[in-house]
C-alpha positions as CSV (number, residue, x, y, z in Angstrom):
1,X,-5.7,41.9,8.1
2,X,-7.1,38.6,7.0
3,X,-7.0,35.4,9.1
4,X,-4.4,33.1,7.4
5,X,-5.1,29.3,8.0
6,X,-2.1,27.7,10.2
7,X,0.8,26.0,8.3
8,X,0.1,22.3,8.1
9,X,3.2,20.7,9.9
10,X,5.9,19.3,8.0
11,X,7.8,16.0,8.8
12,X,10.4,16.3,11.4
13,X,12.9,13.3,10.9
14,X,14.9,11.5,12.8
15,X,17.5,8.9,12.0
16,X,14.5,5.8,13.2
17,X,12.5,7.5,10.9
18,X,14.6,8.1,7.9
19,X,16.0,4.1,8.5
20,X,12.2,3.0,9.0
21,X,11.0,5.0,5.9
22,X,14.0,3.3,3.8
23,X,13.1,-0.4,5.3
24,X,9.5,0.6,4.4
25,X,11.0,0.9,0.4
26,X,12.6,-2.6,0.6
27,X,9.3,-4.2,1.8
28,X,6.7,-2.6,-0.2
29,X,9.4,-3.4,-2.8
30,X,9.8,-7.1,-2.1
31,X,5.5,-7.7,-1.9
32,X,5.6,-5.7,-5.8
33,X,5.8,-1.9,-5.1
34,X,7.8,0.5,-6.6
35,X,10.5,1.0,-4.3
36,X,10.3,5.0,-4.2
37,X,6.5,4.1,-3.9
38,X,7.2,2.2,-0.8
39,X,9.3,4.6,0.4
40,X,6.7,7.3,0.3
41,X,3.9,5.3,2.1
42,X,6.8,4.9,5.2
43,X,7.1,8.4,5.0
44,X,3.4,9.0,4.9
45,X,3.3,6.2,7.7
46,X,5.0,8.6,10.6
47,X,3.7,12.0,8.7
48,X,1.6,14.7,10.8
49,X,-2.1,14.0,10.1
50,X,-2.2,17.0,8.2
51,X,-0.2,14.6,5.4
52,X,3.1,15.8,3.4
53,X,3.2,17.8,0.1
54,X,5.3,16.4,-2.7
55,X,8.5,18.9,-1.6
56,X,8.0,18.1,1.8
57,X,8.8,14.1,0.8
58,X,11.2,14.9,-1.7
59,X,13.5,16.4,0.8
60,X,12.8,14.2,3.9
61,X,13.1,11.4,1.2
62,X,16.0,13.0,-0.8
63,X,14.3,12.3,-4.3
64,X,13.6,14.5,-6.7
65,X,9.9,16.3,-7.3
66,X,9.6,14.0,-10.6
67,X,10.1,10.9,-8.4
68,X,7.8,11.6,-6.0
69,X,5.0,13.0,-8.2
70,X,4.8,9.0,-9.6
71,X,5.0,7.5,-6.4
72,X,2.2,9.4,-5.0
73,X,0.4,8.9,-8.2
74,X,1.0,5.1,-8.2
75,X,-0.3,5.2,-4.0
76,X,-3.4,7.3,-5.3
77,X,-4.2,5.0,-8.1
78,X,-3.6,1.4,-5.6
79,X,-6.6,3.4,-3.0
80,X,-3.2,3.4,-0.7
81,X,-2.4,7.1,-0.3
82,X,-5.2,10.5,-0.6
83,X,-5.1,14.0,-1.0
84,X,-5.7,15.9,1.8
85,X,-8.0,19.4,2.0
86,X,-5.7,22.7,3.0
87,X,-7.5,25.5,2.6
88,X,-5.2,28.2,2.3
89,X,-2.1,26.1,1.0
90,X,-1.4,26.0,-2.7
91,X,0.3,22.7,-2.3
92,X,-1.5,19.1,-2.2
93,X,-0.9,17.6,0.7
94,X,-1.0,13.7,1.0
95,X,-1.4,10.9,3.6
96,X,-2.3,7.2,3.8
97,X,-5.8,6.5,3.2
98,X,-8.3,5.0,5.7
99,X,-8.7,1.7,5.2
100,X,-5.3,1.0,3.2
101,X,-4.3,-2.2,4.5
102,X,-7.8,-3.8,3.5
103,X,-7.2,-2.3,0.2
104,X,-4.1,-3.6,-0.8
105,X,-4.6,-7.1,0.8
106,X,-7.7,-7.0,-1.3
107,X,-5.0,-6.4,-4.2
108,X,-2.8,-9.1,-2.9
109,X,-5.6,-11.4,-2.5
110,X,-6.4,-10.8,-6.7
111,X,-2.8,-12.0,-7.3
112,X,-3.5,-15.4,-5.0
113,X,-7.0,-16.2,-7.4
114,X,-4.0,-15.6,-10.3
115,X,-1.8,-18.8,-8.5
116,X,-5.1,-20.6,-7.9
117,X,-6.2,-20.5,-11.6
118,X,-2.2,-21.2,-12.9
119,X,-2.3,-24.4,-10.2
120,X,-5.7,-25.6,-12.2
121,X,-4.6,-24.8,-15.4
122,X,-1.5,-26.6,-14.8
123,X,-3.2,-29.8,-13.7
124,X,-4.9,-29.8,-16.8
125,X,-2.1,-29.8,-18.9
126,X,0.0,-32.6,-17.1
127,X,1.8,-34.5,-19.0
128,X,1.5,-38.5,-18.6
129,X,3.6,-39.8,-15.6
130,X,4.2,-36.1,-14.2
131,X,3.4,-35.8,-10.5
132,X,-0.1,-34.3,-10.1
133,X,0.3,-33.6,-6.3
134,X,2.4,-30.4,-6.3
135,X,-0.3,-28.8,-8.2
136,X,-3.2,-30.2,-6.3
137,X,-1.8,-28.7,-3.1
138,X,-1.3,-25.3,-4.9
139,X,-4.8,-24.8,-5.9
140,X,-5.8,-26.0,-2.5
141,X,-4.1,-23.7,-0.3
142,X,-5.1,-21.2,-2.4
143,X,-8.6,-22.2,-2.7
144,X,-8.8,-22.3,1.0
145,X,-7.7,-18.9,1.2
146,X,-9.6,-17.6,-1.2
147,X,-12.7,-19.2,0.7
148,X,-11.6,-17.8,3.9
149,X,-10.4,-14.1,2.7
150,X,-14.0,-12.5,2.5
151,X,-14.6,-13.7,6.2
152,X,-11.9,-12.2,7.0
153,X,-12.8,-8.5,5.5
154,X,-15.4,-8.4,6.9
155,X,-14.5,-9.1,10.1
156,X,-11.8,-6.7,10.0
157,X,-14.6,-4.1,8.8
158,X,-16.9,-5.0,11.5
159,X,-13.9,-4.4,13.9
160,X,-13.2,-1.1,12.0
161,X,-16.4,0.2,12.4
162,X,-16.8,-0.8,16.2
163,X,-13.7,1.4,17.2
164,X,-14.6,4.2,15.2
């Protein structure tokens, strides 16, 4: 009789769970995220290690197969979400990827160079008597954190890499 590799554990929900992973939607959702998307990476958030096939978060999450296949493409594609090895299983199994949160600030942070360029832009195409200053404190604050974001990564990697 041949070994057979242990059944990866599947997400066990309770009603903090199910409300967390449904708050989880509505943020992701609210910072740009496709809400299904969002509501996968809460689910992934309080999965086993050994991650959650796409059936496994369609019925915690109760979407369909279709719906979560794109969600857990789009995770996979933003560096938020991996596949995880199982030998034995069939399934792909999925959970959030080391790292994520620098990943997808990094992402956020592309979006702020986006304002900082609009603010300039806009300063250069004032018309005369309209109030410079609004724009001026735009591509400040920006600018400024901008200047401080790489600090901060690597700071946070330094951390990272100190507790591991």
């Amino acid at each position: 009789m041949a070994d057979t590799p242990p059944a990866a554990a599947s997400l066990t929900t309770s009603a903090e769970s199910e409300q967390f992973m449904e708050r989880a939607g509505l943020l992701f959702e609210m910072v740009g995220m496709p809400r299904a998307a969002g509501r996968v990476l809460g689910a992934l958030l309080v999965a086993p290690s050994s991650g959650l096939t796409p059936a496994e978060l369609a019925a915690s999450l109760q979407s369909s197969r279709a719906s979560m296949s794109g969600a857990i493409k789009y995770l996979t594609l933003m560096g938020l979400a991996e596949r995880v090895p199982n030998p034995g299983e069939r399934a792909d199994r999925f959970r959030v990827r080391p790292n994520a949160w620098a990943t997808l600030t990094k992402q956020g942070n592309r979006k702020l160079q986006t304002l900082h360029d609009l603010a300039a832009e806009g300063q250069r195409a004032l018309p005369p008597g309209a109030d410079p200053a609004p724009l001026r404190e735009m591509q400040r604050f920006y600018g400024h954190w901008l200047r401080l974001f790489p600090a901060v990564l690597e700071e946070w990697h330094q951390l990272n890499r100190e507790e591991s």
